[in-house]
C-alpha positions in Angstrom: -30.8 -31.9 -120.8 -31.6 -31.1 -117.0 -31.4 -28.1 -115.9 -31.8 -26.5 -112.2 -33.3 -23.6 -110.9 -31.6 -21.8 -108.3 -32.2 -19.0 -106.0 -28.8 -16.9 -104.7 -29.6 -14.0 -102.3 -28.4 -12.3 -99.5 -30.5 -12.5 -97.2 -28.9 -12.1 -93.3 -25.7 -10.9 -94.8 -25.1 -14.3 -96.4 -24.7 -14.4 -100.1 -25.9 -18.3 -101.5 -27.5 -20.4 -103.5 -31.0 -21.1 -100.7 -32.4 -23.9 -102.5 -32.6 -26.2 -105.8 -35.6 -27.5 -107.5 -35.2 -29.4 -110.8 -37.4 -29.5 -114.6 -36.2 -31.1 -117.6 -35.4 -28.1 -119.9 -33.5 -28.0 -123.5 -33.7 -23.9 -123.3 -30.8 -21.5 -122.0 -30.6 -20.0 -118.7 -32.5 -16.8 -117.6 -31.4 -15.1 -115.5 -33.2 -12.6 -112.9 -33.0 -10.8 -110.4 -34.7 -9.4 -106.8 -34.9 -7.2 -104.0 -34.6 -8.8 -101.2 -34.7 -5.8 -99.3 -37.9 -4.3 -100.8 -39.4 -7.7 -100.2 -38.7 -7.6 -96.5 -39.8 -3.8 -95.7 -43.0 -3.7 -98.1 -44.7 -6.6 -98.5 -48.1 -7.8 -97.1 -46.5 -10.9 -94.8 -43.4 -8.6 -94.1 -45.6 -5.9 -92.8 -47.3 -8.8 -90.8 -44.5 -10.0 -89.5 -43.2 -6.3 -87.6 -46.9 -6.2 -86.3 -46.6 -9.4 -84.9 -43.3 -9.1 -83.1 -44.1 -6.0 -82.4 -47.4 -7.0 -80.6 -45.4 -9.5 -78.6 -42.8 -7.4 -77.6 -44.6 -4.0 -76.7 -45.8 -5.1 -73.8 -43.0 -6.8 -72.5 -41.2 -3.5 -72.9 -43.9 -1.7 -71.2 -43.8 -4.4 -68.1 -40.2 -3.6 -67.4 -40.3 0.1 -68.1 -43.5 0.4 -65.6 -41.3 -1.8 -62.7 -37.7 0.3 -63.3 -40.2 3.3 -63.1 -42.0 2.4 -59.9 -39.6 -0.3 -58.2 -41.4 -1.3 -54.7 -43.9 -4.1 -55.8 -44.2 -6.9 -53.9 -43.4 -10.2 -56.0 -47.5 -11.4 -55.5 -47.7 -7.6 -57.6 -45.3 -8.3 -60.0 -46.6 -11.7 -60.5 -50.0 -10.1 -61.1 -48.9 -7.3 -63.4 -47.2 -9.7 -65.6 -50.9 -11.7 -65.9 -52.2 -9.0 -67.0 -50.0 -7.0 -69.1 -48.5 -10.0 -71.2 -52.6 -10.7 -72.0 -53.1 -10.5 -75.5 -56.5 -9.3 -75.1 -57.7 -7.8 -72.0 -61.4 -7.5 -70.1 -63.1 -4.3 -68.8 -62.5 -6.2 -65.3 -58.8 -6.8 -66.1 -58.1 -3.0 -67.6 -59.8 -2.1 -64.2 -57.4 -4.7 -61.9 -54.4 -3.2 -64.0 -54.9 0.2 -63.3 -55.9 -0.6 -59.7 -52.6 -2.8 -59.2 -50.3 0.1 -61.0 -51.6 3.0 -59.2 -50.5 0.9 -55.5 -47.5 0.2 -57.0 -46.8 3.2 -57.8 -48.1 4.9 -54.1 -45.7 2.7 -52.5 -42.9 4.0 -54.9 -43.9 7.9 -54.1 -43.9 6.7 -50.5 -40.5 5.5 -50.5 -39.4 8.5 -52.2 -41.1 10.5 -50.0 -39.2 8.6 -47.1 -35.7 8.8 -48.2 -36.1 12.4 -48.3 -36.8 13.3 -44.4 -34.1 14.6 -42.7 -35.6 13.3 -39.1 -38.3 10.5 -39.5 -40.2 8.8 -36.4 -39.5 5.4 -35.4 -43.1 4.8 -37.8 -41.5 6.2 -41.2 -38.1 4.5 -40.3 -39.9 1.3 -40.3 -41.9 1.6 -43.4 -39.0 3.0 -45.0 -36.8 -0.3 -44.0 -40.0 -2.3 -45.4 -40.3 -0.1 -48.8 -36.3 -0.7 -49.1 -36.3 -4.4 -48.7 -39.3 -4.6 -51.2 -37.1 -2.7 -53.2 -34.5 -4.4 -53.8 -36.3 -7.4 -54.0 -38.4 -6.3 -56.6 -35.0 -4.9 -58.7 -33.1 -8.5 -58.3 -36.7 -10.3 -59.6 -36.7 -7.2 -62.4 -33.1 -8.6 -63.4 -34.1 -11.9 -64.4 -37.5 -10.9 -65.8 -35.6 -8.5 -68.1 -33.2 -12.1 -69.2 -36.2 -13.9 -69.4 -38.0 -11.4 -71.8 -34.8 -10.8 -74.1 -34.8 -14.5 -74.3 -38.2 -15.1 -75.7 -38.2 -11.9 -77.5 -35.7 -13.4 -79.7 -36.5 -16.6 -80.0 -40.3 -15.5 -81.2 -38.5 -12.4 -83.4 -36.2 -15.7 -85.1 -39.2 -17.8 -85.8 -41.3 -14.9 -87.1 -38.4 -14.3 -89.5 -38.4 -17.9 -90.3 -41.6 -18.1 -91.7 -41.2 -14.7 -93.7 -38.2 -16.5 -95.4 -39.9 -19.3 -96.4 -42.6 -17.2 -98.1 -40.3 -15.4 -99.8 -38.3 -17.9 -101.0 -41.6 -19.6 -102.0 -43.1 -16.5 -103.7 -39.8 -15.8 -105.5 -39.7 -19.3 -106.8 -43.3 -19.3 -108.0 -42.7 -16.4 -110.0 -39.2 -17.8 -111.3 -41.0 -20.4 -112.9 -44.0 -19.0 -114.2 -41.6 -16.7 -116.1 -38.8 -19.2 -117.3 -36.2 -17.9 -114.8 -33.7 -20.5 -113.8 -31.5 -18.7 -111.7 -32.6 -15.7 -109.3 -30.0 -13.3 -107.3 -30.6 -10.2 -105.1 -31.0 -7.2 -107.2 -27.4 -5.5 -105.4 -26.2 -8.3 -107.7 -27.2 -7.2 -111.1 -26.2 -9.1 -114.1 -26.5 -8.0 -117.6 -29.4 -8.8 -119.3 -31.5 -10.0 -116.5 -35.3 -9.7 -115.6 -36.6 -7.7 -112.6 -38.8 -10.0 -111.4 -39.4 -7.4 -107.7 -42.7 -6.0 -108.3 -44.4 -9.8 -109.6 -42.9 -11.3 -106.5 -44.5 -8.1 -104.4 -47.9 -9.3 -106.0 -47.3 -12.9 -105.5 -46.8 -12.3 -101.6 -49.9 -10.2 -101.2 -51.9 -12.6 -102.5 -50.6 -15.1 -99.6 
């Protein structure tokens, strides 16, 4: 008699069977169960995966947040503190052409600051304030499709990531179905009578990955 083994989670807020593999058995089915949930939070390629999205999107988040902070940056600026701050790995010589670029950046910000605030400015400031504006704004309509941009591949790396970490644990899961008989497999939240926890193996299984 063939029999099938089958894995029925939710995983995503979908409740289904995720996949069917096939042995030629004469024994009943076992039944066990898993959490889904404590495989996503605490294990080893879980944990990986948060660092790793995490590591891309930090400094995405910290581009933006410097630009709304200090919004007069020319676009050859911008252009070069995106180089550097979406590095994943920087030099000495690029920490020191970071700083430099953010600490002009943000001069021309207090300038501008400074500027809106005087009641009677010279002919001068009234021109370096009109220049300061207009690199404003400029810099705040680039900052607007930067910010689309980012959320874009933000979550199209954060779905990939995921991906992967689905696979595993659909893998993992498997591999320890099998080794222990199991023939069909649901998320713990799903508990039937009589069946095996089969968490904490599946934990191990994914560390060793």
């Amino acid at each position: 008699m063939k029999k099938s083994f089958q894995l029925g989670w939710i995983f995503a807020a979908a409740f289904a069977a995720v996949w069917t593999t096939t042995a030629m058995q004469s024994t009943p089915d076992k039944f066990a169960v898993v959490s889904v949930n404590k495989l996503i939070s605490d294990s080893g390629p879980a944990k990986a995966t948060r660092a790793s999205i995490d590591a891309f999107t930090k400094p995405r988040k910290d581009l933006i947040q410097f630009l709304v902070d200090n919004p007069v940056a020319t676009f050859e600026q911008m252009q070069n503190l995106r180089d550097v701050m979406l590095r994943t790995k920087r030099s000495q010589e690029e920490e020191l052409k970071l700083q430099t670029l953010q600490n002009a950046i943000k001069e021309s910000s207090k300038k501008f600051t400074t500027l809106s605030g005087l009641p009677t400015p010279t002919a001068d400031e009234k021109t370096l304030y009109n220049e300061l504006s207009d690199r404003r704004n400029k810099c705040l309509a680039n900052l607007q499709g930067w910010q689309s941009t980012f959320q874009s591949e933000i979550q199209e790396f954060g779905d990939g990531e995921q991906d992967k970490l689905t696979q595993k644990i659909r893998e993992a899961t498997a591999n320890v179905a099998k080794a222990q008989g199991v023939t069909l497999v649901y998320d713990r939240q799903f508990a039937i009578y009589g069946a095996i926890d089969i968490t904490d193996a599946t934990l191990a299984a994914m560390g060793a990955q």
